[in-house]
N, C-alpha and C positions, 0 to 999 in steps of 0.2 A: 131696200130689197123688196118689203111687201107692199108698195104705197101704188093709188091709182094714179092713171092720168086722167083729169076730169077737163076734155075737150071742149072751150067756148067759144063758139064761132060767132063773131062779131063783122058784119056789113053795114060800111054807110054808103050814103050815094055822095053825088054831087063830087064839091071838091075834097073830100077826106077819104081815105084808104078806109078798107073791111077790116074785121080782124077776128080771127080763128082763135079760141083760148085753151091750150091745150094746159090743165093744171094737173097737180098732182096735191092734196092734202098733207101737212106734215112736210116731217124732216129729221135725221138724226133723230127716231124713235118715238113722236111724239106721236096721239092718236088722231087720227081724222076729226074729232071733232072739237081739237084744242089748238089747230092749223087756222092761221089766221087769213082771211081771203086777201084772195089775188086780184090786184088791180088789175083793171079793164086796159088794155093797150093801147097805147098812142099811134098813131100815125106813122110810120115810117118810110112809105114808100108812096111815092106820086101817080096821082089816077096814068091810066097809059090809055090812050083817047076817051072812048066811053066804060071803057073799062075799072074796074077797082081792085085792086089787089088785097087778097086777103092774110091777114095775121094770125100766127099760130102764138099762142104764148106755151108753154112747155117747161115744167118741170121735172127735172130726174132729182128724189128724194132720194136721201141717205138709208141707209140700208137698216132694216128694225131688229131689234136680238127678236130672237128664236120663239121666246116668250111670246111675244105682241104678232106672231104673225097669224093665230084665229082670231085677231079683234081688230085686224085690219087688213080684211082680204085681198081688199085693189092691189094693182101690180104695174110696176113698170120695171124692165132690168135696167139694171146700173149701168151695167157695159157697153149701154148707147151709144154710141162715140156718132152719129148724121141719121137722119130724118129726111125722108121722105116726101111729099105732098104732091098728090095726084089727082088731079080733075078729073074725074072716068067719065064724063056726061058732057066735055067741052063742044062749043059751037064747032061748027065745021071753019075749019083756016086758024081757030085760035092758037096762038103758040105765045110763051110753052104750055104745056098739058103738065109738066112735072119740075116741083122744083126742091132741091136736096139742100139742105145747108147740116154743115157737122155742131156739135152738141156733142157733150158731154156732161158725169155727175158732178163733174168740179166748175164749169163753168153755168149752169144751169140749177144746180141746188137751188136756186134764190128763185128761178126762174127766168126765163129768155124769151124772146120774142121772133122769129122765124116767118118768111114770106112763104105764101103760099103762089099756084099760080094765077094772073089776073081773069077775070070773068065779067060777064055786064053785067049789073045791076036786076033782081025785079023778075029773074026765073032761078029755078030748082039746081043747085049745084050738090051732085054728088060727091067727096072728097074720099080717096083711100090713103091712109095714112102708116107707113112703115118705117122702124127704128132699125138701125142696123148695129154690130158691133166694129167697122170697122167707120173710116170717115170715108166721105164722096157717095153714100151711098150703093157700097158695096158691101161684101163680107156674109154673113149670116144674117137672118130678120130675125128680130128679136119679138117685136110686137105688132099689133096689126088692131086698125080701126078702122069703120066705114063712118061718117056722117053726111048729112043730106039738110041740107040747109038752102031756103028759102028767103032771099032776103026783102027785107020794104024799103020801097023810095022813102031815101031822109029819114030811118029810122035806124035801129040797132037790133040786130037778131041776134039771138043765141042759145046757144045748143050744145048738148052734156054729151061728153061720148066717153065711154071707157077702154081705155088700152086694152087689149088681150093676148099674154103670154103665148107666145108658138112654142108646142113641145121639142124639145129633141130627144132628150131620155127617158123612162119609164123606172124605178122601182118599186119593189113590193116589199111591203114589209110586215112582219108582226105574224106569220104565218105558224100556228102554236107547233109546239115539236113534244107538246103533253096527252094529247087527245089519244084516249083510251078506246082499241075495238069493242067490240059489244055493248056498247055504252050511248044512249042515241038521247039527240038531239044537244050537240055541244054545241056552242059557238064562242066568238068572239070575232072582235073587229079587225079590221087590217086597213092600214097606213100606205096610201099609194102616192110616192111624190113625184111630181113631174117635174124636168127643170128646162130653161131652155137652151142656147146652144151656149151660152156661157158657162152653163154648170149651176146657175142661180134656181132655187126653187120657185115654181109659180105659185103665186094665191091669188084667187079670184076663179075669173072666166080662162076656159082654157080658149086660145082661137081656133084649135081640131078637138073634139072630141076624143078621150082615151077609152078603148075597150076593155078591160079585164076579162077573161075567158078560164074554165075550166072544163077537162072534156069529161067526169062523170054524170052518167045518166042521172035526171032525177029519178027514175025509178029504182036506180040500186039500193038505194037507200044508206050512198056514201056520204062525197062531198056534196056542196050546194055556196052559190052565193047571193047575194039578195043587197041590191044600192038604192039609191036615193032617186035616182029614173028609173023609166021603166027597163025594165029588161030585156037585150036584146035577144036572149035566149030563152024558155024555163028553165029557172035557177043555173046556168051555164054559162049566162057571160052577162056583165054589167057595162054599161055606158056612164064613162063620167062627163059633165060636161065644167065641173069644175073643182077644185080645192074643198070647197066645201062638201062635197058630195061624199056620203058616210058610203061604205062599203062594211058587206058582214060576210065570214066565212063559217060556215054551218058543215058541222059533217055527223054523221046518222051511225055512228060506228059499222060499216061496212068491210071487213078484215081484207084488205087488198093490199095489192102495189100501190108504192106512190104517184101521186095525184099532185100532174106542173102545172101550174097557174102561169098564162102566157099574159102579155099586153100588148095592143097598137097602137097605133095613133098614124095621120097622116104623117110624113116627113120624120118622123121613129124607124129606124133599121137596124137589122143586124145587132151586134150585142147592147143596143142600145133601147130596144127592148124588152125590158126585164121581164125576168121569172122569178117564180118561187116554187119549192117541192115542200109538199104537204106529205109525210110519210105516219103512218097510225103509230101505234103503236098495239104489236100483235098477242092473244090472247095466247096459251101451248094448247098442242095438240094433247091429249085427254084420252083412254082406257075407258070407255062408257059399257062393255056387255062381253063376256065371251071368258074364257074359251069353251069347247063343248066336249073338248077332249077327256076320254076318261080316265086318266092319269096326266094330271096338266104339269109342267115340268118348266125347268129355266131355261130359255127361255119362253113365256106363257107363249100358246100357241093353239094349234089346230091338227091333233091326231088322227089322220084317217088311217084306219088298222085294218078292216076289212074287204074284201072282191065283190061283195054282194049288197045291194041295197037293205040298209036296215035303220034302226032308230038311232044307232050311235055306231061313228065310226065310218060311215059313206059319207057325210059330209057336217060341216060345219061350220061356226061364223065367228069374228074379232068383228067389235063395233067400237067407234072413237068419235068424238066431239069436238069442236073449238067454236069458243064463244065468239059470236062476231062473226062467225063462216057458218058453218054446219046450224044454228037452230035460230029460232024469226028474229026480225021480220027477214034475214039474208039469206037465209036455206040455202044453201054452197055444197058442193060436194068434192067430199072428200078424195084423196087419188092415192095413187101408191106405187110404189117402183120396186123392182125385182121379180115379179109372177113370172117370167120367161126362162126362169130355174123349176119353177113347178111345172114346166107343159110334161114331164115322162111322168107323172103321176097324177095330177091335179090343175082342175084350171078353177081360175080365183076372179069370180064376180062384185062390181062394185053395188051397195043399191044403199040408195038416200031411203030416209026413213023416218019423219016427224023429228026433225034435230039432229037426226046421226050420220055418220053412213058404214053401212054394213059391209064388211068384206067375206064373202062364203066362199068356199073352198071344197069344192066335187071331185071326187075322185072321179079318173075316167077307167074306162073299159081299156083292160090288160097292164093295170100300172107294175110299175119298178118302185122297189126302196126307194127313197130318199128323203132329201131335206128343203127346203129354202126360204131365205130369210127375208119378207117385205118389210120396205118402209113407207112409214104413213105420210101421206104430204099435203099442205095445203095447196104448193107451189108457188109461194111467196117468195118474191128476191130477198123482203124484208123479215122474214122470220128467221129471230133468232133464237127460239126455245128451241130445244132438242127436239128431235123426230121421232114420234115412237117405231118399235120393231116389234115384230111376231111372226113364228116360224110356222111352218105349215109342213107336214111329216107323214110318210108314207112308210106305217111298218108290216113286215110279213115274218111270218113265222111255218118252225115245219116242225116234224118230230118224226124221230127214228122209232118203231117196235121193231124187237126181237122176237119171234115165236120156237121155240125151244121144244122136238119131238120125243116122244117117250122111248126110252128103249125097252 
């Protein structure tokens, strides 16, 4: 499953066939470097006029436990079932430009020998080379090489090319489900496996690059990610171009909605794709200042008792906090639902305030009695603390005299 194919293209002139060496290190788990070499090819097919045909030698290795696949990244899928061999640089008139023979991990484990198609001697031959899952040549492509070989009159060339796994699927994984708001600079790593149209994981070289994406700003001082190339975004999306390629998911405790980590890749669609949701975990909403009321009552609140502007009693304030929203580096503000019960007596102002945010509450001009109950919000889908309340109340009062005349 993880082992490379280590491509030797071999040309002779005269009267002996070329020969292409497609190898793979290993077998049934062993590592690359305890893989015994692969003899050089013989001859199989007859020059065809000035021409030489070239030989691919090809191994599909046994598939490695799970352990052994960071210590032997090369890749070739198992599921090969025919192979490809394409001249993309043929003279004009030569035929064929493409030649298919089928292959598989059962017939090939040991290694095979495969024609490619013929070319003259003594100039630059381009080769593209694609594995498919199905035979003849069709089905899905599994893997994909270019080599570019050069060969000398009467001598032997050769030349190293590595398989490269084509994506089909995307997952993400390892995305924490512990990360604390108000809490900054966590991270930890995440786990992206690509596999290909088999279902096989790739290791090595991907043949598309995968993107990873996130869409928080860096300046929120939310999520972030940071890989092993450069980045195609600041901190917002990484480019893998392989297995190896470490990937870090950083988040700054930002108190928000969850936050989806997408992926692409050329020839990746639809739920094949993957995501992941990053969701914080949120700090409660918090009681930080107030009431001003001069008889504060159950529940706490905001007494406006008087018609006339004065020091107590035209207006006053509820102030509340949450860590991770409302104080640095995130300064958020706070919001509230229900003030459209206070419009016949009071209208209720919001104002952010070095970590808080303030809710004040003015009586207007000609109020009526009453009551109503706000609630405090950060307006998180994901909050699940309770939401504070505080009522905000318009009282009036009168008194009767009697004047009683003398008789």
């Amino acid at each position: 499953m993880n082992m490379a194919r280590l491509l030797h293209a071999a040309r002779a002139a005269a009267l002996l066939a070329a020969g292409l060496i497609p190898a793979a290190c290993g077998g049934g788990g062993g590592s690359p470097a305890s893989a015994p070499p692969l003899p050089m090819p013989t001859a199989t097919a007859a020059p065809q006029g000035n021409n030489v045909t070239p030989q691919f030698r090809i191994v599909v290795p046994a598939k490695l436990a799970a352990s052994r696949t960071r210590r032997a990244p090369q890749f070739v899928s198992t599921a090969t079932m025919s192979i490809t061999i394409t001249i993309t640089n043929a003279p004009a008139g030569s035929t064929p430009t493409s030649v298919t023979t089928d292959i598989s991990g059962a017939s090939c484990a040991s290694g095979c020998t495969v024609n490619g198609p013929p070319s003259p001697p003594g100039r630059l031959d381009n080769y593209l080379l694609t594995t498919f899952d199905q035979t003849g040549g069709v089905g899905n492509a599994l893997d994909t090489a270019t080599a570019s070989i050069t060969p000398v009159f009467g001598q032997t060339t050769t030349a190293t090319v590595t398989m490269l796994g084509i994506p089909f699927s995307i997952v993400i994984l390892g995305v924490p489900t512990n990360f604390q708001a108000g809490t900054t600079n966590q991270s930890t790593p995440l786990n992206v496996v690509v596999a290909d149209h088999s279902g096989e994981t790739i290791t090595g070289t991907y043949a598309n690059p995968v993107v990873i994406n996130q869409p928080d700003s860096p300046t929120l001082f939310g999520v972030a990610i940071t890989g092993t190339n450069t980045a195609c975004g600041i901190l917002q999306c990484v480019t893998m171009t392989g297995s190896s390629d470490a990937l870090t998911f950083f988040y700054d405790g930002r108190a928000e909605n969850p936050v989806t980590l997408t992926s692409s890749a050329t020839g990746v669609s639809g739920s094949n794709a993957g995501t992941a949701t990053f969701t914080p975990v949120l700090q409660p909403i918090v009681w930080a200042g107030g009431p001003t009321s001069a008889a504060p009552g159950n529940p706490i609140g905001i007494d406006l008792y008087t018609a006339a502007p004065g020091p107590v009693g035209w207006d006053g304030f509820e102030s509340y906090a949450e860590h991770g929203y409302t104080d640095g580096p995130w300064y958020q503000t706070l919001t509230q639902t229900g003030a459209a019960a206070c419009s016949t007596f009071a209208t209720v102002q919001i104002i952010p305030n070095d970590g808080l945010t303030i809710f004040q509450a003015d009586a207007i001009a000609s109020p009526v009695a009453g009551l109503c109950t706000l609630t405090v919000t950060d307006g998180l889908t994901q909050q699940h603390n309770a939401s504070p309340t505080f009522v905000v109340t318009y009282t009036t009062w009168s008194a009767d005299t009697n004047v009683k005349r003398r008789r």
